[in-house]
C-alpha positions as CSV (number, residue, x, y, z in Angstrom):
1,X,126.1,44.1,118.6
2,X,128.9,45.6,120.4
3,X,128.5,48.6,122.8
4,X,129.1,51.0,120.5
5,X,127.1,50.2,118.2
6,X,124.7,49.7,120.9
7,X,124.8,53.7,122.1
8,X,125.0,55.1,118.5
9,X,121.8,53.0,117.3
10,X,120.0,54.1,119.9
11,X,121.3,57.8,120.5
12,X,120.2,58.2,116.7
13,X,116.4,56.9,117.4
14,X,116.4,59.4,120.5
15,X,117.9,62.4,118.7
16,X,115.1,64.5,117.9
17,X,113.2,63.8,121.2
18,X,111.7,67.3,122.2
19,X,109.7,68.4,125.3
20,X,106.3,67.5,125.5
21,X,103.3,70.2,125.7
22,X,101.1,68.7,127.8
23,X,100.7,64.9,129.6
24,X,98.7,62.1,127.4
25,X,95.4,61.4,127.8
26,X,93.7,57.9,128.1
27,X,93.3,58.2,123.8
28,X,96.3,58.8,123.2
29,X,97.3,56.9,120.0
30,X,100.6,55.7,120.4
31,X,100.2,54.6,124.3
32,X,96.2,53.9,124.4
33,X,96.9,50.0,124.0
34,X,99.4,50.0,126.9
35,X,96.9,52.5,129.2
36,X,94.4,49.9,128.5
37,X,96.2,46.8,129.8
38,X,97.9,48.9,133.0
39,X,94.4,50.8,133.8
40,X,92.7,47.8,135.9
41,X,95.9,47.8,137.9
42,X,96.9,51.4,138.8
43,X,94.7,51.3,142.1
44,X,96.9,49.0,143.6
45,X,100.5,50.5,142.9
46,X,102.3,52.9,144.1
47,X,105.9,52.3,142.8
48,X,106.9,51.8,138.5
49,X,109.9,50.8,137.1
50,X,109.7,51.2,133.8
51,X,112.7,49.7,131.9
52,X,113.5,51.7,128.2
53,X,111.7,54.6,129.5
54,X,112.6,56.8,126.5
55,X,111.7,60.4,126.9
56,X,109.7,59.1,130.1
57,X,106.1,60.1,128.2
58,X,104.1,57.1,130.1
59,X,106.4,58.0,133.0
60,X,104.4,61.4,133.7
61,X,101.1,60.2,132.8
62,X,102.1,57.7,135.7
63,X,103.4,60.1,138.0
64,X,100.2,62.3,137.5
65,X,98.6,59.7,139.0
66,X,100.3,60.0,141.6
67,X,102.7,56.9,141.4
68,X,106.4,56.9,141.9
69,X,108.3,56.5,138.9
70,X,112.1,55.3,137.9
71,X,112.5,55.4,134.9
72,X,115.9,53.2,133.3
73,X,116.8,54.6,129.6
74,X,120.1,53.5,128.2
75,X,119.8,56.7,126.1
76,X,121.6,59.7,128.0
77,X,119.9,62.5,125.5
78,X,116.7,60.9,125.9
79,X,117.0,60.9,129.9
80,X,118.0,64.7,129.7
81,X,114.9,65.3,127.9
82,X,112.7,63.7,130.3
83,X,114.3,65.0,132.9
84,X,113.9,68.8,131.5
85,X,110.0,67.6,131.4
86,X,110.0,66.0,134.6
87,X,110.8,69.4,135.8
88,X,108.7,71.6,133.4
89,X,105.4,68.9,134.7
90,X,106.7,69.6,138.1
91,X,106.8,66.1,138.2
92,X,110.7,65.7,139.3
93,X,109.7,64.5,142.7
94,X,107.8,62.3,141.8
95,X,109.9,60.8,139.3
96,X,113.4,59.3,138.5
97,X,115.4,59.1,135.6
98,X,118.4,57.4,135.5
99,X,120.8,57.2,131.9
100,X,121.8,53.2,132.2
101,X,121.4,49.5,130.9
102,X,119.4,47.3,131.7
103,X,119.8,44.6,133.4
104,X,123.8,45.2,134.4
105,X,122.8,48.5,136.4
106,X,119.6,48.4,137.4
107,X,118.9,49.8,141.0
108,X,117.9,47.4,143.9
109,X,114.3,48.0,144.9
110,X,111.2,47.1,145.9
111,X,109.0,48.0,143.1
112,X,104.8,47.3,142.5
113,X,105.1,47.2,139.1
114,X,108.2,46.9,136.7
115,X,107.3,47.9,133.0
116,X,109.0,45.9,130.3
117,X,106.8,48.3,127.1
118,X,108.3,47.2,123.4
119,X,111.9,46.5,125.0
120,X,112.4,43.1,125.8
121,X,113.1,42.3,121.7
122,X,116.2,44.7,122.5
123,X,117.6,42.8,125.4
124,X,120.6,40.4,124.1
125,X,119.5,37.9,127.2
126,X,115.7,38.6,128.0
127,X,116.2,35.5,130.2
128,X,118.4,37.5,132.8
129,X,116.4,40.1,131.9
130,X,112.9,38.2,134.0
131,X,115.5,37.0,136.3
132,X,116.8,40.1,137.2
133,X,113.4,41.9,136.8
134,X,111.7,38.9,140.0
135,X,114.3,40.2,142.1
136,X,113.5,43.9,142.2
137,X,109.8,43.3,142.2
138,X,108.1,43.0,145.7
139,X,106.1,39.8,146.5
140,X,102.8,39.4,144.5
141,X,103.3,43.0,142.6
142,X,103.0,42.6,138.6
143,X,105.5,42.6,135.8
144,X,104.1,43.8,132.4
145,X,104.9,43.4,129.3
146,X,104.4,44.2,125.9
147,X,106.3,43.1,122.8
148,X,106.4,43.1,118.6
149,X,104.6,39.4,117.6
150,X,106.0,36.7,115.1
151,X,102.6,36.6,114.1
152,X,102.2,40.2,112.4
153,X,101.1,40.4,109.2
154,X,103.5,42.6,107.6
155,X,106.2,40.5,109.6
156,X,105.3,37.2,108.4
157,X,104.8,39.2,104.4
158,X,108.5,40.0,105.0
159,X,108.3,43.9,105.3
160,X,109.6,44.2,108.4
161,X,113.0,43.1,108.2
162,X,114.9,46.3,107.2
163,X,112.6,48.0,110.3
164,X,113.6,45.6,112.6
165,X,117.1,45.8,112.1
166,X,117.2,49.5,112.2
167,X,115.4,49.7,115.5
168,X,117.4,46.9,117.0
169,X,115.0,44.5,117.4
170,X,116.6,41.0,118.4
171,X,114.0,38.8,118.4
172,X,110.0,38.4,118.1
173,X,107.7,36.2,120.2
174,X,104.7,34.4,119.8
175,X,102.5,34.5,123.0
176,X,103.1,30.9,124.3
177,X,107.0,31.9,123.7
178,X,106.5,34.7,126.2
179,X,104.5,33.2,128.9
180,X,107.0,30.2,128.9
181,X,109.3,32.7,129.5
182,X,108.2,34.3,132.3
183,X,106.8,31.6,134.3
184,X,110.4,29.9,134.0
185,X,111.8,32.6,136.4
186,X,108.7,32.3,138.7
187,X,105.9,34.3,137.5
188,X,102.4,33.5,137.0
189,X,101.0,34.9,133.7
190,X,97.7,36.5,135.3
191,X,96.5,37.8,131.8
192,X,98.0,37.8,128.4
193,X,96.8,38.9,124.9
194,X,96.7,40.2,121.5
195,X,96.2,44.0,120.0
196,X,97.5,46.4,117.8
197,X,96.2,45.5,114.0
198,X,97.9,45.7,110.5
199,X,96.5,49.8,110.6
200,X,98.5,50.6,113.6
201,X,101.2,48.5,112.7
202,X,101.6,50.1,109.5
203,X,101.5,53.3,110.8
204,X,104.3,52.8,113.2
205,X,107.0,51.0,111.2
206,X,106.5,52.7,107.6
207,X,108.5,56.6,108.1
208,X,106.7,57.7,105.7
209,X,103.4,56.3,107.2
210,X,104.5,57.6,110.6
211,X,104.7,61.3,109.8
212,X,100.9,61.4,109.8
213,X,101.1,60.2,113.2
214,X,101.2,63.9,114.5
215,X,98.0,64.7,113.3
216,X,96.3,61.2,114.5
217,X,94.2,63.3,117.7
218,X,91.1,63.3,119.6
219,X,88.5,61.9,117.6
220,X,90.6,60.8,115.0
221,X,92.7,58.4,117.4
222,X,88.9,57.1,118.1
223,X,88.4,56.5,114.6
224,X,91.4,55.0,113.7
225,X,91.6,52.6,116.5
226,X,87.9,51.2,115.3
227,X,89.2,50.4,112.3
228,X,92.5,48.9,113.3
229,X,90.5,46.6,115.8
230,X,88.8,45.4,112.8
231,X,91.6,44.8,110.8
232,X,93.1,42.8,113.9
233,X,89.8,40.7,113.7
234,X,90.4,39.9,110.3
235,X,94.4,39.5,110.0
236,X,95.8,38.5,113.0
237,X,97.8,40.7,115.7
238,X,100.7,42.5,115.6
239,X,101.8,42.8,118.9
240,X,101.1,40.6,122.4
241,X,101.2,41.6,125.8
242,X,101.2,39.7,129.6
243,X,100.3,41.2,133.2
244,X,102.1,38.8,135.3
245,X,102.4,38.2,139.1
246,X,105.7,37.5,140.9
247,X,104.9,34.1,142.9
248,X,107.2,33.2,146.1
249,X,106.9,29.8,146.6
């Protein structure tokens, strides 16, 4: 995909970002999963990269916590947005956004945590990604990652091609795929998994499934999640995920 392409694909995806009301809660629908896998974590970090950082929505829940946050987003109207927010949060101290692509510009630092969340399918060389990624992450501190499976359902049914393309999508990985990865460019998988069912799946890639999304709240989020686990149970996982430590010897 040439550059162009490149900014115009993913301009379009960011185009109707708006400013959030409020910062996510723990339920939240779209980022419960990902809360879930950074939670047992959080105490011991300070510093985030996260890499694709969007409109910077896990960014402010991160900040909240009182974690320093640079956020990388190769999308310049979605930076402006979460930088408006940043402010509106009165967060902007706390947090960094910077309108770039990864890995070719990313800034040197020591970081406690780089987030890789639904990106690394994007990256034309995810190999340089890790590489560049162990070099910007201090000894011992975690790389996380989280990524669309080959093993999904409506992926392996064929109804995902057309969605994949649109979104840019690159590749998919099955979990031995991306642990290989990873502990190629020195990393020790630490933990690694399956989540998001067929439900949540569905509701995510189908646009006309994913206008209900606004109303999926509170209890209902609760509800919904209970069923998708079951569906994961019974079909098979749509998307995998690794907490991984940089090693040094």
């Amino acid at each position: 995909m040439t550059q162009k392409k490149k900014t115009i694909l993913y301009e379009t995806y960011h185009s109707n970002r708006r400013l959030q009301k409020r910062i996510i809660s723990d339920n939240n629908f779209t980022y419960r999963e990902l809360i879930k896998i950074m939670k047992p974590h959080l105490n011991k970090i300070q510093s985030v990269l996260d890499i694709g950082s969007g409109a910077g929505t896990i960014d402010f829940y991160l900040a909240s916590k009182g974690k320093k946050v640079t956020g990388i987003e190769i999308s310049k109207s979605a930076v402006e947005v979460a930088k408006m927010n940043a402010r509106l949060f009165s967060l902007d101290k706390k947090i960094e956004f910077i309108a770039a692509e990864f890995p070719h510009k990313i800034k040197k630092k020591d970081y406690d945590l780089v987030l890789l969340s639904e990106v690394i399918e994007h990256l034309e060389d995810d190999t340089r990604a890790i590489y560049d990624i162990w070099h910007v992450l201090k000894p011992e501190s975690l790389l996380i990652i989280t990524t669309p499976s080959k093993n999904a359902p409506l992926y392996r049914m064929g109804m995902l091609k057309k969605f994949d393309k649109e979104v840019g999508h690159l590749r998919r990985y099955t979990l031995q795929e991306l642990e290989t990865l990873v502990e190629n460019k020195g990393f020790e998988v630490i933990e690694s998994g399956i989540h998001e069912g067929i439900l949540r799946n569905f509701l995510f890639t189908n646009p006309n499934a994913g206008k209900l999304l606004k109303f999926v709240k509170w209890h209902i989020s609760d509800i919904i999640t209970l069923v998708d686990n079951i569906t994961l149970t019974l079909f098979g996982e749509s998307n995998i995920y690794l907490v991984a430590k940089k090693k040094t010897s």
